[in-house]
N, C-alpha and C positions, 0 to 999 in steps of 0.2 A: 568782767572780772568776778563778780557775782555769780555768774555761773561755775564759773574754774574751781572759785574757790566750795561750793554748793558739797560736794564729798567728805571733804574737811572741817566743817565749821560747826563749830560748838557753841550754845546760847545758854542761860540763862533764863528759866521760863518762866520766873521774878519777874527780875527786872527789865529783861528784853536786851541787855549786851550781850553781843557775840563776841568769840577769839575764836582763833583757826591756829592750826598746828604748822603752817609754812611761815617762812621768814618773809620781809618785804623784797629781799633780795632774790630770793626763789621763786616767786611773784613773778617780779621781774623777768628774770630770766623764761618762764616760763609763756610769758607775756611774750618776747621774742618771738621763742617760737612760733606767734599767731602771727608774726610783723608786724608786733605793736610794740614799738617800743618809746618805755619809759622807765625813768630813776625808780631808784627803792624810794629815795621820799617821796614822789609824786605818787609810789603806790600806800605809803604810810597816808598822804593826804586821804586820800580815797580811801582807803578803810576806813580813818574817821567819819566819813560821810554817807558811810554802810551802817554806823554803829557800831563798828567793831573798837574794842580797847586793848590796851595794853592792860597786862596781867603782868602782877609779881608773882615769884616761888613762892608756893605753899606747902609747909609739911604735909604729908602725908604716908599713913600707914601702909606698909607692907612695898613690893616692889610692882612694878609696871606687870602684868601678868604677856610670859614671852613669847606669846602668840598673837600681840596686840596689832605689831604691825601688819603681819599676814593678814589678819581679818582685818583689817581699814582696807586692803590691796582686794580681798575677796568680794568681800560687800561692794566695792567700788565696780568691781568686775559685774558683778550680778543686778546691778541699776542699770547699767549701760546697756547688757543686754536684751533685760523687758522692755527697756524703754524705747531701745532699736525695734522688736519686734510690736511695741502697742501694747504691751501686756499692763496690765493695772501692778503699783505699785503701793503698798500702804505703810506708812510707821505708826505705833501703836506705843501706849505704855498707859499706865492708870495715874492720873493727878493727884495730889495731896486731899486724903480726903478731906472735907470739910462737915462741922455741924451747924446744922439746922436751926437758926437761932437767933437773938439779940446780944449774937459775939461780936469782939471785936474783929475785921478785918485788916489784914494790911495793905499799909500802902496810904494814898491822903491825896483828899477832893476838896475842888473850890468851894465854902460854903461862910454862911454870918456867923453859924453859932455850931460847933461841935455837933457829933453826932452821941447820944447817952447811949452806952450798950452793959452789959454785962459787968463787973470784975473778975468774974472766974469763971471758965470756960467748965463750967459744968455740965456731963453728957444727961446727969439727970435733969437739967433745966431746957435740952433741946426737942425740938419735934421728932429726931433724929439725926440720921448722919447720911451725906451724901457720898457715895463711892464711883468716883468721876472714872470713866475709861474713854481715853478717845482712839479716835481712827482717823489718822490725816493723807489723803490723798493728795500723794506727792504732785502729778501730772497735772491733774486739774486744778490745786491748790484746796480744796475745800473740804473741811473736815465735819467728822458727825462727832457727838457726844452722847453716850449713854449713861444715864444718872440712876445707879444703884443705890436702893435703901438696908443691904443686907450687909453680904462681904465680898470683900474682892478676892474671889476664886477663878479658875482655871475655866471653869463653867460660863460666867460669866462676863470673862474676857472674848471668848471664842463665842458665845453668843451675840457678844455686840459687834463682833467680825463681820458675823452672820446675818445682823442685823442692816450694818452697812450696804452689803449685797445684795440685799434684797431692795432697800431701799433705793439706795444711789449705783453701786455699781455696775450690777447686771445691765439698766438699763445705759450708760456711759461707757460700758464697755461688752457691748452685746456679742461681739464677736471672741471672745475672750475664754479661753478655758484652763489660765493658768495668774496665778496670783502670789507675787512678793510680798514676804510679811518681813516688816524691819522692826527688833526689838531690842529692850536689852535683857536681859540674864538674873533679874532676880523679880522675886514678886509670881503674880498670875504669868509670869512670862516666862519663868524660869528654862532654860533650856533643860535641866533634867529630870524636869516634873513631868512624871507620866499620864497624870488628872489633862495634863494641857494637849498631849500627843493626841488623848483617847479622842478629847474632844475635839480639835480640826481633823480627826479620821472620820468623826459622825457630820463635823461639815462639809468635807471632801465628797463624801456618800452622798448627801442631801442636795447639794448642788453642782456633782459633775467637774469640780475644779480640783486641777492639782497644785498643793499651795508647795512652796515653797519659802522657807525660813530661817532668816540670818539677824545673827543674834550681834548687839553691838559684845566688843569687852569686857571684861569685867573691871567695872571702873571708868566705862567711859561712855557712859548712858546718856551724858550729856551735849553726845553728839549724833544720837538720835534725833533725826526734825523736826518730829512733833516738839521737842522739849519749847524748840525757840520761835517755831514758823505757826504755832496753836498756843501750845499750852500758856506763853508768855504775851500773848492777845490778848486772852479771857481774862489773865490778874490783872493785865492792867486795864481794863475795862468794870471790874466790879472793884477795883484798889478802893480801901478804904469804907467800902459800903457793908451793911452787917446784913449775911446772910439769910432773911430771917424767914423764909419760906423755899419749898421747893419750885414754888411759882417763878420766884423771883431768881434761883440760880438758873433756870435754863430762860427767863427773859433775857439777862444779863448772856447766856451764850448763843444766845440766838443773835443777838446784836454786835455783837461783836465783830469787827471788818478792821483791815488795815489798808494802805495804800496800794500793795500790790494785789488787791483785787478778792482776799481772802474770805469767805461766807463760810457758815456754820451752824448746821442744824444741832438739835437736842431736842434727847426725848427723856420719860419717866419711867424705869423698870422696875417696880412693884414685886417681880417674883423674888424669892426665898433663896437662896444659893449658899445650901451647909457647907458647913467646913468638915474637911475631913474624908473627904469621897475621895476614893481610889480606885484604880480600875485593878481585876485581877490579873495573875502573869500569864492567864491562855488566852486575856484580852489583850494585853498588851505584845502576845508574840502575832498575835491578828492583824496588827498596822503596817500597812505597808507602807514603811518607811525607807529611804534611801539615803544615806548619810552620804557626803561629800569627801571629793577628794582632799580637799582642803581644806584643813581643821574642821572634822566633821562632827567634833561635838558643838561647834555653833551653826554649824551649817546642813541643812536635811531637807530632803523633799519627802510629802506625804501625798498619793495618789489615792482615786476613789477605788472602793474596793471591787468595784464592777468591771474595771478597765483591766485590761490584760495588760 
């Protein structure tokens, strides 16, 4: 049921609940289909025992943007494929930065006596700030973390792309010449930032892969998998402890493991990454880029510029 549900399900990268967009009775039903069959509540049991909760209506601004469901049906479409053929899959998005420091953290650990940290989260009282990006590979389960000291650019989102590959995935998928990138739509990720295109065109170039990239919704970022299957590992693994070196953030994500088998490298990026780099428009009419048939402003493949 875990699997079925795996397209659909939204987490929280807090506190670690999940909700999914199907009913228990849609479940069900669908559950049939496999000739398994069981009640909505025996599938209500069982999501409680995934983690999943019930959620009330929350306001929210603006409308559902009306391309949402297509892209849930696209994306869906474009896992099954790689994953038919073995192709690497990755979800990506940048963490809540954090500073460097004797801040408070959230969240709360077994201890005698309180932990003293800060009152005011002053950026002049830190050693800096950490600009978290990860990379979670869906297939394998295990994700890398690169911990920026500068900003989170375009640059150095697709450099820790680059970084994964070189690390972990070339060798776990050596037969490979094509890569899914799952994101969502604002930030270093933006679908219509051209800093982000320039740069998976110079990784395309550098490594021979044609990437391929589908963007969640706008508004529904939190059905990205890094958000619930990484990101919400690490908090509750450093929950409550004060951040107070960069030593100590990527101890805390190195260690980091849950029961379905999840491991997690990190490392330290030291370079510089301005803000404000843009590529020019005879650079950007240079990317070979291929937009999709469906909804093609979150959906594009970018080949290397060598391959015919």
């Amino acid at each position: 049921m875990e699997r079925l549900l795996e397209p659909d399900t939204a987490g929280d990268p807090l506190s670690g609940l999940k909700w999914t967009r199907r009913t228990t009775a849609k479940i069900a039903a669908q559950l049939l289909r496999l000739r398994i069959r069981v009640s909505a509540r025996t599938v209500a049991r069982l999501l409680r025992r995934l983690r999943f909760s019930l959620r009330v209506n929350r306001k929210k601004i603006g409308p559902r943007h009306p391309l949402r469901e297509e892209q849930f049906a696209q994306i869906n479409k474009l896992r099954r494929r790689f994953c038919r053929h073995g192709n690497p899959m990755i979800s990506v998005d940048a963490k809540k930065r954090e500073l460097v420091g004797n801040f408070k953290n959230a969240g709360a650990k077994w201890e005698r006596t309180p932990t003293a940290v800060n009152d005011h989260d002053f950026r002049s009282q830190a050693e800096g700030v950490a600009i978290l990006y990860g990379i979670f590979d869906l297939q394998a389960n295990r994700g890398l973390m690169c911990v920026g000291v500068s900003h989170e650019t375009s640059a150095f989102a697709v450099s820790s792309i680059s970084s994964w590959w070189l690390r972990e995935g070339r060798q776990r998928y050596p037969n490979s010449t094509k890569l899914l990138i799952l994101a969502d739509t604002g930030g270093s990720n933006s679908a219509t930032r051209g800093a982000r295109k320039d740069e998976l065109q110079r990784l395309c170039d550098r490594t021979g892969l044609t990437v391929t990239v589908a963007h969640y919704p706008t508004g529904a970022s939190k059905y990205n998998p890094i958000e619930r299957r990484l990101f919400s590992a690490i908090s509750g693994n450093w929950a409550g402890e004060p951040l107070r070196s960069y030593e100590k953030i990527l101890k805390f994500i190195r260690t980091t493991t849950t029961s379905t088998g999840l491991k997690v490298r990190a490392f330290l990026d030291r370079r510089r990454y301005p803000l404000g780099v843009k590529p020019s428009a005879a650079r950007l009419r240079e990317i070979r880029i291929t937009r999709h048939k469906k909804v093609p402003r979150w959906n594009y493949t970018i080949a290397p510029s060598n391959v015919k």
